[in-house]
Each structure stands twice: as C-alpha cells, then as structure tokens.
TORPA-517376 format. One record per atom (N, C-alpha, C, O, CB): x, y, z; residue in three letters. Coordinates in steps of 0.05 Angstrom, whole numbers, padded with zeros to 5 digits, always signed. Glycine has a CB too. Layout:
N
XYZALA
...
//
This chain:
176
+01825+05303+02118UNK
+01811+05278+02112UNK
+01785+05278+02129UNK
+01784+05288+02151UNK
+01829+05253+02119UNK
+01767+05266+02119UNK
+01735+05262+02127UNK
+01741+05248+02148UNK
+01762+05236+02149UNK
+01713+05247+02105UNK
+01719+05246+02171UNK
+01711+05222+02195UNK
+01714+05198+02183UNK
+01728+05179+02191UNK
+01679+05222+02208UNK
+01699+05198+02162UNK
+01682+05176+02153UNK
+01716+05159+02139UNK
+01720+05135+02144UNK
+01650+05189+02127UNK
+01731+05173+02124UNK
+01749+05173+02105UNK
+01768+05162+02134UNK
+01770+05138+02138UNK
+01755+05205+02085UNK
+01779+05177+02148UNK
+01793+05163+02172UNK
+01786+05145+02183UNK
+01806+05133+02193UNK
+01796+05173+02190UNK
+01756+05130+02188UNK
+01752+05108+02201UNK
+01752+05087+02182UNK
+01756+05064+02188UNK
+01730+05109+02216UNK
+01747+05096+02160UNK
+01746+05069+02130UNK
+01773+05061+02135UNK
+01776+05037+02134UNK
+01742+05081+02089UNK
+01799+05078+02142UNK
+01824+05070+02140UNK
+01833+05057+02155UNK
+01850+05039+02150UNK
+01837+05083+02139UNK
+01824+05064+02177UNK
+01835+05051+02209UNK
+01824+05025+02200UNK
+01844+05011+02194UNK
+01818+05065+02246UNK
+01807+05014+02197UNK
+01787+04987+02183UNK
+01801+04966+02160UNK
+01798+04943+02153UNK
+01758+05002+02165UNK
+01821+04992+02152UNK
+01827+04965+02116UNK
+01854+04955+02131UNK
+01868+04967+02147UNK
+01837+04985+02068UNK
+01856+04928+02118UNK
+01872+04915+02111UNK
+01907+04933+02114UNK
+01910+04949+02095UNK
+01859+04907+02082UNK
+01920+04934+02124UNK
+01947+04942+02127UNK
+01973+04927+02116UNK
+01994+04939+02112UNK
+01950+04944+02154UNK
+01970+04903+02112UNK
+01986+04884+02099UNK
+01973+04873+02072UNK
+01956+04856+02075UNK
+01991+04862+02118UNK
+01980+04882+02049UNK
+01965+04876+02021UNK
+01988+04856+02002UNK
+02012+04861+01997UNK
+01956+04911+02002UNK
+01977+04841+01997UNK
+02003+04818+01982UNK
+01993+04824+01947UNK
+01971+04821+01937UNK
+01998+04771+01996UNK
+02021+04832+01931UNK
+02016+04848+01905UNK
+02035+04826+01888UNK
+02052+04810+01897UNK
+02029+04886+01906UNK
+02027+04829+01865UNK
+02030+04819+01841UNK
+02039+04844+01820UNK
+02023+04860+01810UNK
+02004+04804+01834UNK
+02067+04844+01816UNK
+02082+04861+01796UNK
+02081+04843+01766UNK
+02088+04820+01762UNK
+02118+04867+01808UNK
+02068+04862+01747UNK
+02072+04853+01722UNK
+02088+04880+01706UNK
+02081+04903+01702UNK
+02040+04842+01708UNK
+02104+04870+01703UNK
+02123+04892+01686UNK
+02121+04884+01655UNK
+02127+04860+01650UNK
+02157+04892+01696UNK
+02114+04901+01633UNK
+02103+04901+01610UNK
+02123+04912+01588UNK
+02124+04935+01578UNK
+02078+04915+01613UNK
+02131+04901+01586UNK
+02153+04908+01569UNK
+02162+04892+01537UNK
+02175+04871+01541UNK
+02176+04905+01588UNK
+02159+04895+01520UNK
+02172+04872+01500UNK
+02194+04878+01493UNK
+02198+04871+01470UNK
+02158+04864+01475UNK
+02217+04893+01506UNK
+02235+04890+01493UNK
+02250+04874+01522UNK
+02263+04854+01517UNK
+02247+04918+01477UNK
+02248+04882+01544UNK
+02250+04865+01569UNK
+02248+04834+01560UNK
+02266+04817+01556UNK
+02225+04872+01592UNK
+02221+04834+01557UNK
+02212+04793+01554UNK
+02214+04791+01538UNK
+02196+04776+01531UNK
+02187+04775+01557UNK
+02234+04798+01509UNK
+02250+04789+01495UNK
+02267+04772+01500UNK
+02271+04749+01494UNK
+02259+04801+01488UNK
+02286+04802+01526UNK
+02313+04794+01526UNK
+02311+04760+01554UNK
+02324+04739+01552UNK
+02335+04830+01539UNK
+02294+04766+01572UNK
+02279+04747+01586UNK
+02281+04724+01568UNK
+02299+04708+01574UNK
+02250+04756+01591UNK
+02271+04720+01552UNK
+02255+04695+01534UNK
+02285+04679+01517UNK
+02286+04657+01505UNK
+02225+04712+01504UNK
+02308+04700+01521UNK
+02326+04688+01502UNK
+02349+04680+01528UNK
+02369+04667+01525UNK
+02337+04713+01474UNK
+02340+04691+01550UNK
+02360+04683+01569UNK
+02387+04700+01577UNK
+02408+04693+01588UNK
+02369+04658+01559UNK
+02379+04725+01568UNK
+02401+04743+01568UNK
+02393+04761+01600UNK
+02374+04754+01614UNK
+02402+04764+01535UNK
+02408+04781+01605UNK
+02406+04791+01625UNK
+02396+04815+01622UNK
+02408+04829+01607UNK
+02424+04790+01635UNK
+02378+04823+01633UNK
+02357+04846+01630UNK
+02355+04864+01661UNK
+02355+04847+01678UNK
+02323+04831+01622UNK
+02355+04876+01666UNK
+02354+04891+01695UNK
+02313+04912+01692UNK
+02305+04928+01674UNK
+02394+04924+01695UNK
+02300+04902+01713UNK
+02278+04921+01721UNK
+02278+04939+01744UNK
+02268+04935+01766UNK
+02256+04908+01725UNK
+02292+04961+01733UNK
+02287+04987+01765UNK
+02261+04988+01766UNK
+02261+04991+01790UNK
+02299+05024+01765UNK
+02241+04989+01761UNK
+02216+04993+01766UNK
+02210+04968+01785UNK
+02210+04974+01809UNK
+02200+04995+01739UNK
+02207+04952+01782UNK
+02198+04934+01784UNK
+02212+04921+01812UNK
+02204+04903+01827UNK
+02199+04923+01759UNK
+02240+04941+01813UNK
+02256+04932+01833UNK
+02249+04954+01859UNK
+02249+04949+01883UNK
+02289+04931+01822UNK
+02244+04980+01846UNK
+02229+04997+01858UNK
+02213+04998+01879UNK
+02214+05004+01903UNK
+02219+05003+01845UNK
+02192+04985+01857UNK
+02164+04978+01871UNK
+02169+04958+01892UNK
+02161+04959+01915UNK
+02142+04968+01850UNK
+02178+04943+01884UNK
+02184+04918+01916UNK
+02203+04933+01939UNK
+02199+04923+01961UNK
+02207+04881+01905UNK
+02222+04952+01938UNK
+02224+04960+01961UNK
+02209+04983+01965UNK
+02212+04992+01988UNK
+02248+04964+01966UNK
+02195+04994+01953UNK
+02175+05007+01959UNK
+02153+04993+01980UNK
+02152+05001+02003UNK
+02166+05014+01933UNK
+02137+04972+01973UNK
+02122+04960+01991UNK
+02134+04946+02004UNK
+02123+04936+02024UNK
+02104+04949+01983UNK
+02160+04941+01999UNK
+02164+04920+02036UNK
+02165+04940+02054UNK
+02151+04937+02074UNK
+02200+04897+02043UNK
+02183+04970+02052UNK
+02191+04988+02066UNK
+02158+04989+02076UNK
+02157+04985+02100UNK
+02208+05014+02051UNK
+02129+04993+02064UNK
+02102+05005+02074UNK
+02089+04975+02089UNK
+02065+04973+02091UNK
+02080+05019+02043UNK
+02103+04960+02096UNK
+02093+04934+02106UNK
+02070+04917+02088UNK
+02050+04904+02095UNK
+02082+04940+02133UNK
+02082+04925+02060UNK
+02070+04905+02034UNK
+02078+04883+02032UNK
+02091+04877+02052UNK
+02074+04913+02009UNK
+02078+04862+02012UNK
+02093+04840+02004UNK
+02086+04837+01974UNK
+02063+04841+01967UNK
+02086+04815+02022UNK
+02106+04831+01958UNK
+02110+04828+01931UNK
+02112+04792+01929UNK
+02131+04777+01934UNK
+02139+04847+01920UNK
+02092+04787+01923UNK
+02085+04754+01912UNK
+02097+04742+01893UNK
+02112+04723+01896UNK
+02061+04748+01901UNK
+02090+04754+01869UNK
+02091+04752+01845UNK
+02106+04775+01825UNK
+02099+04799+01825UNK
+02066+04748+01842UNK
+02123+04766+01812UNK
+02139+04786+01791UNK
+02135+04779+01770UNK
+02144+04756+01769UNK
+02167+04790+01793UNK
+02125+04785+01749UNK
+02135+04780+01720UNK
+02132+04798+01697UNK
+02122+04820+01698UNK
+02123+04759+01711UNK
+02142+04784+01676UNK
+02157+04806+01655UNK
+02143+04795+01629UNK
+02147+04772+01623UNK
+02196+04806+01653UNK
+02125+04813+01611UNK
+02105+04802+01593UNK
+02110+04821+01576UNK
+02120+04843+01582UNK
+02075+04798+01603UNK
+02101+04812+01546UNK
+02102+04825+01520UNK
+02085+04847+01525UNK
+02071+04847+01546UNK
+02094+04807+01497UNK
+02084+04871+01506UNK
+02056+04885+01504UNK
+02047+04881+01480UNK
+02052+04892+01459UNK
+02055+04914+01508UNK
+02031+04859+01487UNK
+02007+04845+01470UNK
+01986+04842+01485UNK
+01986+04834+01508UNK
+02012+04819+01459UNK
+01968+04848+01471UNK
+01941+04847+01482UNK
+01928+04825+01490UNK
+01910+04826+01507UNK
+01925+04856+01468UNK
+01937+04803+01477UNK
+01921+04780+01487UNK
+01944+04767+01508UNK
+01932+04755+01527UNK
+01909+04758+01460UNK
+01966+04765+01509UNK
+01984+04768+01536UNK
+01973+04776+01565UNK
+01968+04762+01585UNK
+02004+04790+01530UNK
+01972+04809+01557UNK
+01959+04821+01581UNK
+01929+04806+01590UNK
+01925+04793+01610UNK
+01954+04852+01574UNK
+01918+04808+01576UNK
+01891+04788+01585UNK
+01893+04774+01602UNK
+01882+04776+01624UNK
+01882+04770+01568UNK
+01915+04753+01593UNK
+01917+04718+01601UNK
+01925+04726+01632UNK
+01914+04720+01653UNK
+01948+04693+01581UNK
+01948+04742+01628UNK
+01968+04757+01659UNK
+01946+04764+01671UNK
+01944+04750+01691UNK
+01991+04789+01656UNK
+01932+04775+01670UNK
+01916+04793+01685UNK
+01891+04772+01703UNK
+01889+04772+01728UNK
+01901+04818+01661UNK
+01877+04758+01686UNK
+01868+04742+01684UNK
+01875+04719+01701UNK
+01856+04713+01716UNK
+01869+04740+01665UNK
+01892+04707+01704UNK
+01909+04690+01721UNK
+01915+04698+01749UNK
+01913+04684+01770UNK
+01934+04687+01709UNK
+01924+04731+01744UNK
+01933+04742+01778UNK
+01914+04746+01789UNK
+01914+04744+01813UNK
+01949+04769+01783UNK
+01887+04753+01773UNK
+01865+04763+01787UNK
+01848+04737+01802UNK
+01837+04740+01824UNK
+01848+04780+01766UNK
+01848+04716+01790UNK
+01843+04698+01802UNK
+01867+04678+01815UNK
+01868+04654+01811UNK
+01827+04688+01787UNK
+01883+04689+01828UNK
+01904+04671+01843UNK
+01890+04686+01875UNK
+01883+04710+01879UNK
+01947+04678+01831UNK
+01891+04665+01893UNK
+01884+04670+01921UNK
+01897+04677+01932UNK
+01888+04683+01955UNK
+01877+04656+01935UNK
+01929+04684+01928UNK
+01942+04698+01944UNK
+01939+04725+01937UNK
+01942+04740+01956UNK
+01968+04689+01944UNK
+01932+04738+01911UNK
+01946+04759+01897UNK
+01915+04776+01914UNK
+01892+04767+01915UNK
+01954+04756+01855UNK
+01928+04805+01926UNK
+01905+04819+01934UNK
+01906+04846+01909UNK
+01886+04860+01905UNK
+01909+04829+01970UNK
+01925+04846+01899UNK
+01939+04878+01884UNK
+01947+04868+01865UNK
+01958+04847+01870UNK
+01965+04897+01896UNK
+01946+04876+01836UNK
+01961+04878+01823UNK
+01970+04905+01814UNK
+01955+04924+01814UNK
+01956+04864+01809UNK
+01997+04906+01806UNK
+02008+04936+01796UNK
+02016+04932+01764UNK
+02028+04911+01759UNK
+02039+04949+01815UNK
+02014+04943+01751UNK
+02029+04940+01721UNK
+02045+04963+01725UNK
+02042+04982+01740UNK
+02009+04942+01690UNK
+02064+04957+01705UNK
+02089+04983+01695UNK
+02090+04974+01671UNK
+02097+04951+01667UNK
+02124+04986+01710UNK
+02084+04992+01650UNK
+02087+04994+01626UNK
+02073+04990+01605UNK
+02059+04970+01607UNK
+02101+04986+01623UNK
+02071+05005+01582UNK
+02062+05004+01559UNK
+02035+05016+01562UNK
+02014+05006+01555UNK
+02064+04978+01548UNK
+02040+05041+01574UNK
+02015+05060+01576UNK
+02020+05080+01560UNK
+02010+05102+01564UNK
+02008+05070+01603UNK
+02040+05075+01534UNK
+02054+05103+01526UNK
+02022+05115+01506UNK
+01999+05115+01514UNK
+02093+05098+01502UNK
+02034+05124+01478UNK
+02015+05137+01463UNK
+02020+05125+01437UNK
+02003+05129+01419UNK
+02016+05167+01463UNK
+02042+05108+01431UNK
+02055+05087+01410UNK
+02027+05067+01393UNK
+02006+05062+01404UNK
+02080+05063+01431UNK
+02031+05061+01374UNK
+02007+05047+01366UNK
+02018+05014+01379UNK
+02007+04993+01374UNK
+01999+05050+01327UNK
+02038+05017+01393UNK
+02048+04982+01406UNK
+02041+04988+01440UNK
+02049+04973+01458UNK
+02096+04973+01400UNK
+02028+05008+01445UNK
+02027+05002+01474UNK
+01996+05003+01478UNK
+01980+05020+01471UNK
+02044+05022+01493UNK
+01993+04983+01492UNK
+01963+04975+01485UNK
+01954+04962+01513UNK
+01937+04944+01517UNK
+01960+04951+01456UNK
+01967+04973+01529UNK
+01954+04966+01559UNK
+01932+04977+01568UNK
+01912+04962+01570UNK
+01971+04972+01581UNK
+01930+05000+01573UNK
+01903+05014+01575UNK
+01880+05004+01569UNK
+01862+04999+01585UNK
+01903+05032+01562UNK
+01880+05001+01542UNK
+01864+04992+01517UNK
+01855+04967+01530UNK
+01830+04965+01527UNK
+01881+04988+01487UNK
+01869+04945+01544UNK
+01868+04921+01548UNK
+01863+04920+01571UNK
+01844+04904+01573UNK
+01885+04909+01541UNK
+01867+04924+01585UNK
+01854+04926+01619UNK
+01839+04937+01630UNK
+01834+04931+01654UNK
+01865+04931+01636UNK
+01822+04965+01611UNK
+01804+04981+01620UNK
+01779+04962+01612UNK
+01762+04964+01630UNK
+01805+05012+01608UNK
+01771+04947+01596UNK
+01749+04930+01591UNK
+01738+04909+01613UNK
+01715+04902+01616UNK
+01755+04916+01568UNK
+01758+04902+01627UNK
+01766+04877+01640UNK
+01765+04885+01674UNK
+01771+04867+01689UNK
+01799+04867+01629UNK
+01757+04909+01684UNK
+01755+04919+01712UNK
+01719+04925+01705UNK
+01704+04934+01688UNK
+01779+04950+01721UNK
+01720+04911+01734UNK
+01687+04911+01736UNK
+01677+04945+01752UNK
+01655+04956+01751UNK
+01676+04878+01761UNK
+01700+04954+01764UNK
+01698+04983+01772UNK
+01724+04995+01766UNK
+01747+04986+01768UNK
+01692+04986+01802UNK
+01713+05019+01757UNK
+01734+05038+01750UNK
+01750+05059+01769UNK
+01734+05073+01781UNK
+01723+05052+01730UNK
+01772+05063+01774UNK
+01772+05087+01794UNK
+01780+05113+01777UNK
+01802+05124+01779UNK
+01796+05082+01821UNK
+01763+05121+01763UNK
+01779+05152+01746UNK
+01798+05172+01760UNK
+01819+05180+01751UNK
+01757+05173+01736UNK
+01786+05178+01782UNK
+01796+05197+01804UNK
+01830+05185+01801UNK
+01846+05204+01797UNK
+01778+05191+01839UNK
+01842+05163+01802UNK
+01859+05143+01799UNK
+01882+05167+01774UNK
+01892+05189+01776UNK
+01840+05109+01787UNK
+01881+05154+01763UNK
+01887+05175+01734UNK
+01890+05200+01732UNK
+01910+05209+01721UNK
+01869+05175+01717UNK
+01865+05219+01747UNK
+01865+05246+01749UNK
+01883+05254+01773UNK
+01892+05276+01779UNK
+01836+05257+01750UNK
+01886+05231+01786UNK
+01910+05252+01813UNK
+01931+05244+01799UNK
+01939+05262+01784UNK
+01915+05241+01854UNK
+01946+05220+01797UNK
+01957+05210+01773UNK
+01980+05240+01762UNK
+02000+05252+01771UNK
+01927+05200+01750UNK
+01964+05242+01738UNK
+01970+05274+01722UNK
+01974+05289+01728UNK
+01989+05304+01716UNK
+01958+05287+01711UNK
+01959+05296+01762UNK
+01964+05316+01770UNK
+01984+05318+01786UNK
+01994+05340+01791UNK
+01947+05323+01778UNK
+01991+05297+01794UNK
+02026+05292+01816UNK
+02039+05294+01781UNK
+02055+05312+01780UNK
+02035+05245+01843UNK
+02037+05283+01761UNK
+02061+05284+01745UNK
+02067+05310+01734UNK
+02089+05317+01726UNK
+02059+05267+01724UNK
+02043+05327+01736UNK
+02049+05351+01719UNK
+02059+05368+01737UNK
+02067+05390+01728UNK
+02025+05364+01704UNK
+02061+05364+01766UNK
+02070+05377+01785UNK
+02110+05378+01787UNK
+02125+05397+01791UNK
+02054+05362+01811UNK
+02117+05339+01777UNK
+02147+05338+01782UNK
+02156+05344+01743UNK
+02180+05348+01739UNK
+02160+05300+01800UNK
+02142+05343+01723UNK
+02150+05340+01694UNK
+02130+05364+01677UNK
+02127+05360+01653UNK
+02144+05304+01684UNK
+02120+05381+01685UNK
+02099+05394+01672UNK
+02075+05395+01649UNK
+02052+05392+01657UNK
+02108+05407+01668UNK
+02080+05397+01629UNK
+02060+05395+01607UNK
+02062+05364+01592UNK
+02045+05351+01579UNK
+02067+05420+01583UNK
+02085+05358+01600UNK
+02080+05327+01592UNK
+02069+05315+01602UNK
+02064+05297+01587UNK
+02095+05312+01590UNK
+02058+05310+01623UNK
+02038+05305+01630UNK
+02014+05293+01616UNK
+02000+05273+01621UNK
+02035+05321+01639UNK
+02011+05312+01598UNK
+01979+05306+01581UNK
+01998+05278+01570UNK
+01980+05264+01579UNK
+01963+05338+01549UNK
+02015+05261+01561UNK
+02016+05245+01554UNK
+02016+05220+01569UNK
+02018+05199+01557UNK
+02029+05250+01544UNK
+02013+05220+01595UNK
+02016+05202+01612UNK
+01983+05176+01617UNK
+01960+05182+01623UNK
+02024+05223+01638UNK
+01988+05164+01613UNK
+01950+05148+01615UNK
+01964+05132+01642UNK
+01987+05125+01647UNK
+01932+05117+01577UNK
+01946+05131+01653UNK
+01943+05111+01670UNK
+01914+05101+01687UNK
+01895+05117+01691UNK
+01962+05118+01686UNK
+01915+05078+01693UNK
+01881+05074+01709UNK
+01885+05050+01728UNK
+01904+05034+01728UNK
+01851+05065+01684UNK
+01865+05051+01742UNK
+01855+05042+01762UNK
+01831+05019+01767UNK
+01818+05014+01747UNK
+01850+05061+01770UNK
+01826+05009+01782UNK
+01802+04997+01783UNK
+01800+04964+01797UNK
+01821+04953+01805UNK
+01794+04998+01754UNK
+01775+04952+01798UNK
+01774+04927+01809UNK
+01772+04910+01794UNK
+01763+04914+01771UNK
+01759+04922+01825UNK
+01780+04885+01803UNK
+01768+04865+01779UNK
+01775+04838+01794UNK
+01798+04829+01796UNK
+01785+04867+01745UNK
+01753+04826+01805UNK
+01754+04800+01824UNK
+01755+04803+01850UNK
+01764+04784+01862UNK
+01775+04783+01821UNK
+01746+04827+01867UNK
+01755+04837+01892UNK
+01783+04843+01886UNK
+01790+04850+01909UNK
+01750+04818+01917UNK
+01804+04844+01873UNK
+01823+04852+01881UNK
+01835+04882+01859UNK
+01832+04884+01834UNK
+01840+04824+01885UNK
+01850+04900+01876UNK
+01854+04929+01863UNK
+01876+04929+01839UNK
+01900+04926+01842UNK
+01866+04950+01888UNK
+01863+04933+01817UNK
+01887+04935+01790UNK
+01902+04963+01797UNK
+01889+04980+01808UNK
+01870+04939+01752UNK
+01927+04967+01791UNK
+01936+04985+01778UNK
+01955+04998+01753UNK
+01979+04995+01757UNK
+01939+04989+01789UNK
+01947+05014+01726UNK
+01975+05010+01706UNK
+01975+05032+01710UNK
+01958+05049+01714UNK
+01977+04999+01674UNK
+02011+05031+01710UNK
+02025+05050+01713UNK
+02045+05055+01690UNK
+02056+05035+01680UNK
+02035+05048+01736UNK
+02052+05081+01681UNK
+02078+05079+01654UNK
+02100+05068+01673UNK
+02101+05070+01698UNK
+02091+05115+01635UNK
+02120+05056+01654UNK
+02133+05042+01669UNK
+02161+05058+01674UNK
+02179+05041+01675UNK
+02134+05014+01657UNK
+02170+05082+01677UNK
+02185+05092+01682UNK
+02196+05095+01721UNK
+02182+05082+01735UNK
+02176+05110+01665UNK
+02208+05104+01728UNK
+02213+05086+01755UNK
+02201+05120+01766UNK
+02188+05121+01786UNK
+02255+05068+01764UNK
+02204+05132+01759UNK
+02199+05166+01781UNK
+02162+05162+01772UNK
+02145+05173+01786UNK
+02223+05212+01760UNK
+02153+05145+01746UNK
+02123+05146+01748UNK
+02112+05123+01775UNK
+02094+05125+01791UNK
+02112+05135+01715UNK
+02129+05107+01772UNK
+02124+05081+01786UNK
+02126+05088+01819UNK
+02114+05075+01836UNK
+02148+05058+01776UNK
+02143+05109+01827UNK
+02152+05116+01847UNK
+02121+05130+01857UNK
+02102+05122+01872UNK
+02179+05133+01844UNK
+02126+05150+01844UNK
+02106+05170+01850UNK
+02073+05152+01854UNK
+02061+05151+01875UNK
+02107+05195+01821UNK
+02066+05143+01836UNK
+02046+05131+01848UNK
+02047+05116+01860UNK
+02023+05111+01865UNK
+02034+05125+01841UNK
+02063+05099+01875UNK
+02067+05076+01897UNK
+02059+05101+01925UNK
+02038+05106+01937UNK
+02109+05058+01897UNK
+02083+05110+01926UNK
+02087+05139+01942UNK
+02060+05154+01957UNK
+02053+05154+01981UNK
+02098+05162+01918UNK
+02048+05165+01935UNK
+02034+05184+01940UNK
+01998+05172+01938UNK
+01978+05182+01949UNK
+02046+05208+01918UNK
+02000+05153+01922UNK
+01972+05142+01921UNK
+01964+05117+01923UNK
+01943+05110+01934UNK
+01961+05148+01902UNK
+01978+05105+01914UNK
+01973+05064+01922UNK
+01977+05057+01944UNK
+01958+05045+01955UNK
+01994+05040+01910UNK
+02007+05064+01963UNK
+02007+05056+02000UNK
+01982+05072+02002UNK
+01961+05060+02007UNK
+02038+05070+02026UNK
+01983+05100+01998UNK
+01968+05110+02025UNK
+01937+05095+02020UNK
+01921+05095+02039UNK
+01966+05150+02028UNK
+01928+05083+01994UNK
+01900+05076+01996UNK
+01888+05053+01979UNK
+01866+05049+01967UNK
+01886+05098+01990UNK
+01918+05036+01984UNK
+01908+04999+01978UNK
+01883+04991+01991UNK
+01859+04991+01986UNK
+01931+04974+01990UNK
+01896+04986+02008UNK
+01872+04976+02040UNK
+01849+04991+02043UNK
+01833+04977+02055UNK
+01884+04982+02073UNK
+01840+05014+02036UNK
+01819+05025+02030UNK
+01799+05015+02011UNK
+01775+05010+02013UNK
+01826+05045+02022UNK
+01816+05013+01995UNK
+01806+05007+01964UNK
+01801+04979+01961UNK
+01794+04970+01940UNK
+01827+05014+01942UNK
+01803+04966+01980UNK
+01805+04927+01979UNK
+01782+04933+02004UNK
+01759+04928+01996UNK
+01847+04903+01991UNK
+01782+04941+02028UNK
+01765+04946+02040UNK
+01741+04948+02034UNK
+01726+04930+02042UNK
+01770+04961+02047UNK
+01730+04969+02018UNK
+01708+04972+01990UNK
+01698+04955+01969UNK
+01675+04955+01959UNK
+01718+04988+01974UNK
+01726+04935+01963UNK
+01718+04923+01942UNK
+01709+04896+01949UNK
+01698+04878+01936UNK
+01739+04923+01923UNK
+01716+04897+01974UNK
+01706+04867+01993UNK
+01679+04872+02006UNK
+01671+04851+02017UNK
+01729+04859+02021UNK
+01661+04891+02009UNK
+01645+04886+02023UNK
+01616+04874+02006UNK
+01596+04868+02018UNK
+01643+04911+02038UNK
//
C-alpha cells in the first residue's frame, strides 16, 4: 500500500452506519403476505459489519422493480443516519433483474475498479462464471452505494475483502 493510501486510511471514518437493501421479489412477496422468509445474506452482512466495528441501521426487503429501487435508494441516500448503503440482489443476467440498470444512472461517481476486483475475487473462488457476475459501486449524496448479487459467498466476499477494508476511505473522499 502507498504512503499516501495508508495515511488516507488512518484519516477515514472507522465506524460507518449501513443500510441493507436486499432485492429480491420472491422474498417481498413472501414479506408482503406475511409468511416467513429467512435472508442469509442479509443476515450475513450484519454480522459481518458488527464483527468490523460497523453498524447495520436499516434492513429491508424490496421487489426488483425498477422504480422500487429508485424510491429505496433514493430515501436511504438521503436519510442522515445512513452513511453506506449495500444491495444484495438482482444483479443476475435475467431480463427481471434490473438493478444495475437502475442504480448505475443515479451515482454521481462511479467506482469501476469496484466491479473489476469484484470478478476478480469471484473468478478466483467460482472460475469462468464469473463473466456473469455484474456488480458496481459508487457515490450518490456523499454516501458509498454498493450492489452486490445476492448470493451469501458473493455478499461475503465483498464485505470481506473490499467494502470493510475501504468504506471509510471511500466516505473520506466522498466528503471532502
């Protein structure tokens, strides 16, 4: 790691308060009818960041519809507590998953690099599948988006390997 890259870090933010939107419509179906639905992802990710001295604010469970995601996104991004948001799901290649599509318009900065390590941790634990994986990055209101597929070893892996180690970085940056 760079000087420059180590002192940006020592500097950010160490405690980041996140907003889980888990994207699912067959989930906020079963949600919406009152039945019982279980999110490992989603359950994941919150002991994932309490264990990194995160905090999980906000949880919720939304159709993949595009004008849904909007409203969600939209709402967390302007809530004063929310510093992070993470998505899980509906990054597949389906003509019904339409997250990507819907949240890449809506970040005022992009992180590509985001995506390309991304692929490259997945093609490392799952190989050529890989090329099917989308995911991205970026800002939008000072605070750091992330969608992730919503599978729990995708969700893992990027919590893991690239969101702890460089939330606070990335909010650091997006605040100045």
């Amino acid at each position: 790691m760079s000087e420059t890259s180590r002192e940006h870090k020592e500097k950010a933010p160490r405690h980041v308060r996140f907003a889980l939107l888990t994207i699912s419509t067959s989930r906020y179906n079963l949600k919406q009818k009152g039945e019982p639905y279980t999110d490992a992802s989603a359950d994941l990710a919150t002991r994932i960041l309490a264990a990194s001295g995160h905090e999980v604010i906000v949880k919720e469970t939304i159709s993949d519809d595009a004008e849904i995601i909007r409203e969600s996104l939209d709402r967390l991004s302007s809530d004063v507590r929310v510093e992070a948001v993470v998505s899980m799901g509906g990054t597949g290649i389906t003509p019904t998953d339409v997250t990507i599509e819907t949240v890449t318009p809506m970040l005022e900065k992009q992180l590509e690099g985001f995506g390309e390590a991304f692929r490259r941790l997945s093609h490392d634990r799952i190989g050529t599948a890989a090329i099917l994986t989308r995911s991205t990055a970026g800002i939008m209101r000072g605070r750091a988006v992330f969608c992730l597929p919503g599978s729990p070893q995708a969700v893992e892996t990027a919590l893991r390997e690239l969101i702890v180690p460089e939330v606070g970085h990335i909010l650091a940056h997006a605040r100045q």
